[in-house]
KOLKOL-726723 format. One line per 5 residues: number of its first residue (from 1); for each residue x, y, z of N, C-alpha, C, CB. Coordinates in steps of 0.1 Angstrom, whole numbers, plus 5000, padded with zeros to 4 digits. Atoms other than C-alpha are relative to their C-alpha. Glycine has a CB too. Example, Ala and Ser with C-alpha at 12.3 -4.5 7.8 and 13.67 -1.06 7.14 Angstrom:
<rs>
1) 5009 4988 5000 5123 4955 5078 5009 5012 5000 4990 5000 5012; 4991 4989 5000 5137 4989 5071 4992 5011 5008 5004 5005 4986;
</rs>
This chain:
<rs>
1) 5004 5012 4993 2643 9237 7808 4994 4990 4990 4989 5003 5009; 5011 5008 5009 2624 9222 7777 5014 4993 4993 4988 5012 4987; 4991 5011 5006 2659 9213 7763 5006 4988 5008 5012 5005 4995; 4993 5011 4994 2672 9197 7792 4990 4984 4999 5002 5005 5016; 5006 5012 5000 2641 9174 7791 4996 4994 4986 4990 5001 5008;
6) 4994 5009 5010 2650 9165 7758 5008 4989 4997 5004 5005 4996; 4994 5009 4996 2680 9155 7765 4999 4988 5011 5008 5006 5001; 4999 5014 4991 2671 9131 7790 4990 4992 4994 4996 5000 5016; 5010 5011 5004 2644 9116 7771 5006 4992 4988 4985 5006 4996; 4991 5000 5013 2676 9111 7744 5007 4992 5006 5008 5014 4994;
11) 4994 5005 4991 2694 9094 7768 4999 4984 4998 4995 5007 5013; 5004 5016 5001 2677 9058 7769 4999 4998 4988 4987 4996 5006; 4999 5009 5018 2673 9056 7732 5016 5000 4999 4991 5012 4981; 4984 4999 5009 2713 9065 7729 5003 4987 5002 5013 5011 5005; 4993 5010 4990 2722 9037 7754 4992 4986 4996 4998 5004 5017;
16) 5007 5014 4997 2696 9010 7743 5011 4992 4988 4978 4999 4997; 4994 5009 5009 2720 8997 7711 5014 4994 5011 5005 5010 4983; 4988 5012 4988 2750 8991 7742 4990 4991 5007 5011 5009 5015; 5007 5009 4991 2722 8975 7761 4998 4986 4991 4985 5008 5006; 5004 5010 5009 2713 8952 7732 5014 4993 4997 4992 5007 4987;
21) 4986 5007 5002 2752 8943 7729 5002 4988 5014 5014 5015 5002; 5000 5010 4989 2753 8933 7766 4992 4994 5004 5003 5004 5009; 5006 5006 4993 2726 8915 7774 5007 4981 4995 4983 5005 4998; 4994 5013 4995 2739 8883 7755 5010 4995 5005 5001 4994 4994; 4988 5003 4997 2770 8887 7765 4997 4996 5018 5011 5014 4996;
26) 5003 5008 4990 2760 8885 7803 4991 4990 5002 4998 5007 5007; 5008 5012 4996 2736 8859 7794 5008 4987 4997 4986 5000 4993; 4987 5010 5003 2768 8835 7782 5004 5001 5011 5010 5002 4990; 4990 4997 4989 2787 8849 7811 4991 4989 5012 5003 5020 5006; 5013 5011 4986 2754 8836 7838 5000 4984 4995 4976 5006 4999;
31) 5002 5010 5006 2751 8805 7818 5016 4992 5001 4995 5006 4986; 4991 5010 4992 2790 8796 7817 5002 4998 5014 5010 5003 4996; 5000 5006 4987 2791 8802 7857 4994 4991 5005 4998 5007 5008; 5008 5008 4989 2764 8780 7868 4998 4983 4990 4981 5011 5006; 5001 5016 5005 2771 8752 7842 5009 4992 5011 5008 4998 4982;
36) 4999 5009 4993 2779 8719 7863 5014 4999 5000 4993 4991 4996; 4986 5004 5003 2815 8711 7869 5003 4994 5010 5010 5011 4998; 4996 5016 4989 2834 8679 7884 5016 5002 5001 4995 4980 4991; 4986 4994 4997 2866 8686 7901 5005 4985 5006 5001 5015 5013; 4988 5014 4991 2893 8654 7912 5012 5005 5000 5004 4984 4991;
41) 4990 4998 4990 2917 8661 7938 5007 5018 4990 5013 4981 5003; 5000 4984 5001 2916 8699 7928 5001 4998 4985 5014 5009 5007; 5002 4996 5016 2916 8698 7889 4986 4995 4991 5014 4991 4992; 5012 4998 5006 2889 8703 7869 4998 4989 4986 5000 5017 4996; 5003 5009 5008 2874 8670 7850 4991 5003 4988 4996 4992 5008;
46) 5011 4996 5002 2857 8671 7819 4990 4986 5000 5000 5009 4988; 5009 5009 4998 2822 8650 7828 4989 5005 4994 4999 4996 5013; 5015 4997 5001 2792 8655 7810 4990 5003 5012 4995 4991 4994; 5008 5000 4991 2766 8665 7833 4986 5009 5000 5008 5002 5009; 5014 4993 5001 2730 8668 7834 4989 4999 5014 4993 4993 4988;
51) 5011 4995 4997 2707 8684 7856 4983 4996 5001 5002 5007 4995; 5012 5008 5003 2675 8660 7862 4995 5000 5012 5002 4986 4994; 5005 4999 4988 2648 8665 7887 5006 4995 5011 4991 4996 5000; 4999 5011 4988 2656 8635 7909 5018 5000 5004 4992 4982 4993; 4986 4999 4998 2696 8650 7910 5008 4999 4993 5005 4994 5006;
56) 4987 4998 5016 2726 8655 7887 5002 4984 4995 5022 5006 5006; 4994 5005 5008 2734 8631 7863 5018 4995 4994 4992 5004 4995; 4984 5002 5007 2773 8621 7855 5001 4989 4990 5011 4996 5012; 4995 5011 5011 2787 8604 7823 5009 4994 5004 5005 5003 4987; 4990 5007 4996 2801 8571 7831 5013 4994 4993 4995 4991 5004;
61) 4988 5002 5011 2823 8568 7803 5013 5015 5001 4990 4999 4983; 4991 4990 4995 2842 8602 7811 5003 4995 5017 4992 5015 4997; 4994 5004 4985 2841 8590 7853 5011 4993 4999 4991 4991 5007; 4994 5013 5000 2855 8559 7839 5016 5005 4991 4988 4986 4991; 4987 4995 5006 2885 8576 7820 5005 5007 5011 5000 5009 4986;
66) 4999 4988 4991 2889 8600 7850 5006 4991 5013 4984 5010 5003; 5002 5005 4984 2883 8575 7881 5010 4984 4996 4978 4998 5006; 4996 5011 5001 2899 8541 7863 4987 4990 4999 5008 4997 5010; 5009 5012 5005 2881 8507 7852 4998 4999 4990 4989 4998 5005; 5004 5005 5014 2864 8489 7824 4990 5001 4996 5000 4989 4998;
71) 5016 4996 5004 2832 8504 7807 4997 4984 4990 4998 5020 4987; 5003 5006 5009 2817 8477 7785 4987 5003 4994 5002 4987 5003; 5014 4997 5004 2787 8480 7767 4993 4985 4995 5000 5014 4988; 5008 5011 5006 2758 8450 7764 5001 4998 4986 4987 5002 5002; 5001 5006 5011 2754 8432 7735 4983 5009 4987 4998 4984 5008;
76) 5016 4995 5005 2713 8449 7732 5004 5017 5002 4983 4994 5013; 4997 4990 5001 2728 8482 7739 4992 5003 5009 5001 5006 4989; 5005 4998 4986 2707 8483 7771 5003 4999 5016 4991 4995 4998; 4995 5008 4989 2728 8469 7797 5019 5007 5000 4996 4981 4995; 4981 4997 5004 2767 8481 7805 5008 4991 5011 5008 5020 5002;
81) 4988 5009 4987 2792 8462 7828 5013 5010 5006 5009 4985 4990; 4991 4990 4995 2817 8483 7848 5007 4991 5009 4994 5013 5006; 4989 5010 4990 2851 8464 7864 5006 5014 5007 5015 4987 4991; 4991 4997 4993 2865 8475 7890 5004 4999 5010 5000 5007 5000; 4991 5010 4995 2894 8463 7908 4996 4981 5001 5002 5007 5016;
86) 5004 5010 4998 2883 8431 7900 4983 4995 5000 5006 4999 5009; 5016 4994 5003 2845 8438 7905 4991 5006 4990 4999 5008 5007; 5009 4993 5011 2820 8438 7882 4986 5005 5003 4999 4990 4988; 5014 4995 4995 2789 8461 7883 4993 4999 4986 5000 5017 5008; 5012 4999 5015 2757 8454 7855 4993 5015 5005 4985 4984 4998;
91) 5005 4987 5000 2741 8485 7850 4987 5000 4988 5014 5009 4996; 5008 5001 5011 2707 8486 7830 4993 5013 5001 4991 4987 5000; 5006 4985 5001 2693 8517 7814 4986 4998 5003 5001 5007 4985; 5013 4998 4993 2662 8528 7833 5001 4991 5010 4987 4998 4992; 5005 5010 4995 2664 8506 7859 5009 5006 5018 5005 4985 4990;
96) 4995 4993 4986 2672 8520 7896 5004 4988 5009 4986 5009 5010; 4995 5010 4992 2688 8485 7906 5014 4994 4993 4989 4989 5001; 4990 5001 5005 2721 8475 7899 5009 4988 5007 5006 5013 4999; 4993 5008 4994 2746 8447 7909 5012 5003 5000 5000 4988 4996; 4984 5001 4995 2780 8450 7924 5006 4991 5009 5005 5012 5006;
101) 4996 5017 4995 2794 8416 7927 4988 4994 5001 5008 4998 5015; 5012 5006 5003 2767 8397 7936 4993 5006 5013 5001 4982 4998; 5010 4992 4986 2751 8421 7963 4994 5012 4986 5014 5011 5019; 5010 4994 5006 2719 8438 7946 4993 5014 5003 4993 4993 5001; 5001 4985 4992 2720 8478 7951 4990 5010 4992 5015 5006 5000;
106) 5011 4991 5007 2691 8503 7946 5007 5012 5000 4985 5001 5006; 4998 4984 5004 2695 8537 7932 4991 5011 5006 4999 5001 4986; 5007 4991 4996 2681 8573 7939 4992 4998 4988 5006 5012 5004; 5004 5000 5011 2675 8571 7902 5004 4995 4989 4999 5008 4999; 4996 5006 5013 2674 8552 7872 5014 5008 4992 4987 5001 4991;
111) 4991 4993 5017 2709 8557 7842 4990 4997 4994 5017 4992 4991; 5007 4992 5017 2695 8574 7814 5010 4998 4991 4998 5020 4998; 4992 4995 5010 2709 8581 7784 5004 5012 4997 4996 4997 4991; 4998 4986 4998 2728 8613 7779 5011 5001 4998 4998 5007 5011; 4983 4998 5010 2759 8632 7767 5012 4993 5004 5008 5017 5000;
116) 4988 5008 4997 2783 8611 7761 5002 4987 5005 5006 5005 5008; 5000 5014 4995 2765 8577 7770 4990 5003 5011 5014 4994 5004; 5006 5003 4987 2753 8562 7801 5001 5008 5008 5003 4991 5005; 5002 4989 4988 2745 8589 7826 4994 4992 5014 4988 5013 4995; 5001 5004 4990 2748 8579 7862 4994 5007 5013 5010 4997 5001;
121) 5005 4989 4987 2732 8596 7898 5015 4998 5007 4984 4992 5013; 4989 4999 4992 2755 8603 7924 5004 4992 5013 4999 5012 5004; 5003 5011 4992 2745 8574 7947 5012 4987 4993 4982 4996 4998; 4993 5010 5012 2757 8552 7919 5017 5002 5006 4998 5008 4978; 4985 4999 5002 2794 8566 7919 5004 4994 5015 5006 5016 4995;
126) 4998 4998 4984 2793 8568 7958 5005 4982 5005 4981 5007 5009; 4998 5012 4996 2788 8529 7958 5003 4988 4991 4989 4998 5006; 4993 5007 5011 2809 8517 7930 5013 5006 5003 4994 5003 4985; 4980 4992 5001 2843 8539 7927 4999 5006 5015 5004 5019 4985; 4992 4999 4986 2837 8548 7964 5001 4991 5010 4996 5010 5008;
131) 4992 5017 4994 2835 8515 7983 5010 4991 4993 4989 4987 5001; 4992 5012 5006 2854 8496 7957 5015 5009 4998 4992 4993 4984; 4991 4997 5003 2880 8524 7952 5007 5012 5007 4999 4998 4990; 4996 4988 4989 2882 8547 7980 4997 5014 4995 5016 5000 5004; 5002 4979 5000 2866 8581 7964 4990 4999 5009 4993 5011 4982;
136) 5007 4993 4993 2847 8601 7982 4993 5014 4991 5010 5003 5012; 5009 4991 5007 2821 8625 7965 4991 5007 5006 4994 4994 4992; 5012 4993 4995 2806 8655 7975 4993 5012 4989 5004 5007 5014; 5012 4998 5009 2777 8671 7953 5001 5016 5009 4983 4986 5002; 5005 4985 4998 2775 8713 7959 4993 5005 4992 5009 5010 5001;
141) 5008 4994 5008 2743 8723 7946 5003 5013 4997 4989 5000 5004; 4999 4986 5000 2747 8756 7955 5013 5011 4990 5003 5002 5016; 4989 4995 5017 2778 8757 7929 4999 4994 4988 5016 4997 5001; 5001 5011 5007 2770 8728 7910 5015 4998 4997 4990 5000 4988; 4982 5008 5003 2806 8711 7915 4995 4990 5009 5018 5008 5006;
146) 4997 5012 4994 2809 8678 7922 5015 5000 5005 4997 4988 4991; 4985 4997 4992 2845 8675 7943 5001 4979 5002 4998 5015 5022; 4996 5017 4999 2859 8640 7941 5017 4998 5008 5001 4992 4981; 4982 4999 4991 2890 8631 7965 5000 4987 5001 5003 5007 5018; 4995 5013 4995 2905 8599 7977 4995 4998 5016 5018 5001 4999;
151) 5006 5002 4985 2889 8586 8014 5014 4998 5010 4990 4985 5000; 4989 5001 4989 2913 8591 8042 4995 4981 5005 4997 5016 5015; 5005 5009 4987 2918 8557 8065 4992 5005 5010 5009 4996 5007; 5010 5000 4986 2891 8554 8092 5003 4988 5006 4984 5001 4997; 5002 5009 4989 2889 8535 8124 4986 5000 5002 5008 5005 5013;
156) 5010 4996 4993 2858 8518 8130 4995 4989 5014 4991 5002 4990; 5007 5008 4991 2842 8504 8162 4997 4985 5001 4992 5005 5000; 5005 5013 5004 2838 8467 8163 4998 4996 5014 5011 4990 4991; 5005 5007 4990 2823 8445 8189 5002 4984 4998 4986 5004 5003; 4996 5008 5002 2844 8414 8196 4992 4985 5011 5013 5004 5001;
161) 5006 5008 4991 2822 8379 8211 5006 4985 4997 4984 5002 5000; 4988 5009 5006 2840 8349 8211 4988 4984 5003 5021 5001 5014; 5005 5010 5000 2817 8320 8210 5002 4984 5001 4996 5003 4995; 4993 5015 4997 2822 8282 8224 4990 4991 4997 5004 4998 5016; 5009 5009 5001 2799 8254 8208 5006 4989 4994 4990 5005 4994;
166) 4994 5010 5005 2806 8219 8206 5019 4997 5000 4994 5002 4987; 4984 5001 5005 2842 8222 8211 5008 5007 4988 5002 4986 4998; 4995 4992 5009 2847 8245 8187 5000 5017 5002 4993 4997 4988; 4999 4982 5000 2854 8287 8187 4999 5005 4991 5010 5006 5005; 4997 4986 5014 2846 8313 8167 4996 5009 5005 4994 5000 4985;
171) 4995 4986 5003 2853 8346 8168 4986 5008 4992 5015 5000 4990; 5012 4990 5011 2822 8371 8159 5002 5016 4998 4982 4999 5007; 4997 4986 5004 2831 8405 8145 4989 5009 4998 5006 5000 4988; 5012 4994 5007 2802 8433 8144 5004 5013 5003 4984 4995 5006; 4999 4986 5008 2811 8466 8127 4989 5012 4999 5001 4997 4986;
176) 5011 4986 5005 2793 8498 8130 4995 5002 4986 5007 5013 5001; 5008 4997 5006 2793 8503 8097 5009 4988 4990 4996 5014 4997; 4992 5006 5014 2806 8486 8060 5013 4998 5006 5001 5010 4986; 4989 5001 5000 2841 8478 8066 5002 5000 4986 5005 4989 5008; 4993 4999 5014 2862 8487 8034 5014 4996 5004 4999 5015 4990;
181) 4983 5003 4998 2900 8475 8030 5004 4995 4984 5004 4986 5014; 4990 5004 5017 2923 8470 8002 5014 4993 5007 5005 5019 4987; 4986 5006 5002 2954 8447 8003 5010 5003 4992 4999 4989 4998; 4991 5000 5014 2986 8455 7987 5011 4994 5005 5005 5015 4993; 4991 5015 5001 3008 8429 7976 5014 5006 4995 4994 4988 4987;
</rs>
């Protein structure tokens, strides 16, 4: 009996030099699963992305190779300009307000700075490349993937009143929500 409880007290020292093999190995393995990843229309993008209290962060300079348009960067290196389709958005670092076109849009959270440049929220993209260019973005914490698609057509609701003043008519349109549309020529 005295050997057997030898051998078991032989046991954990044999095994602790494999244990010391695998631990970093599954701590790379945990580490590459739950790093961030941004998928368009099923293929896997690469986007910098960081992890910041107030919600993920995306690099707009990888979006912008990925999604289309024109990154520019200010003159003070504090400011960027982003075209698209014609539309230009200013963009200032730290600053949770932004212009697209000349309508003045708040953020969840200030661009930072971060890998790879200007780092954007997910609000940002939602109301830049998805009103102006039909994506659609959804954010899975629970995997951390961002999933980026193209917006199907929608029908929406309008309420038509036809107004008579002065001998004149006009026509009043009122939309549930945003109307988006694109023309092709």
């Amino acid at each position: 009996m005295v050997s057997s409880c030898a051998v078991t007290r032989r046991r954990p020292l044999a095994s602790l030099p494999l244990l010391l093999l695998l631990v970093p190995v599954l701590l790379l393995a945990q580490a590459a699963a739950t790093s961030p990843t941004v998928t368009l229309d099923g293929r896997e993008v690469r986007v910098p992305v960081n992890l910041a209290p107030g919600g993920p962060l995306f690099g707009l300079k990888a979006m912008t190779e990925a999604l289309g348009g024109e990154l520019a960067r200010g003159e003070t290196g504090e400011s960027y300009t982003l075209k698209i389709g014609g539309k230009e958005i200013v963009v200032g670092l730290g600053s949770a307000v932004v212009t697209v076109g000349e309508t003045i849009v708040s953020l969840s959270q200030p661009p930072t700075r971060g890998e790879g440049g200007l780092a954007v929220p997910l609000d940002f993209l939602a109301k830049t490349y998805g009103d102006l260019a039909g994506y659609s973005f959804d954010w899975r914490p629970e995997q951390q993937r961002l999933l980026i698609g193209r917006r199907s057509a929608r029908e929406l609701p309008v309420a038509l009143d036809v107004v008579h003043l002065q001998g004149m008519t006009t026509i009043v349109l009122q939309f549930s929500d945003v109307p988006r549309y694109h023309l092709n020529q």
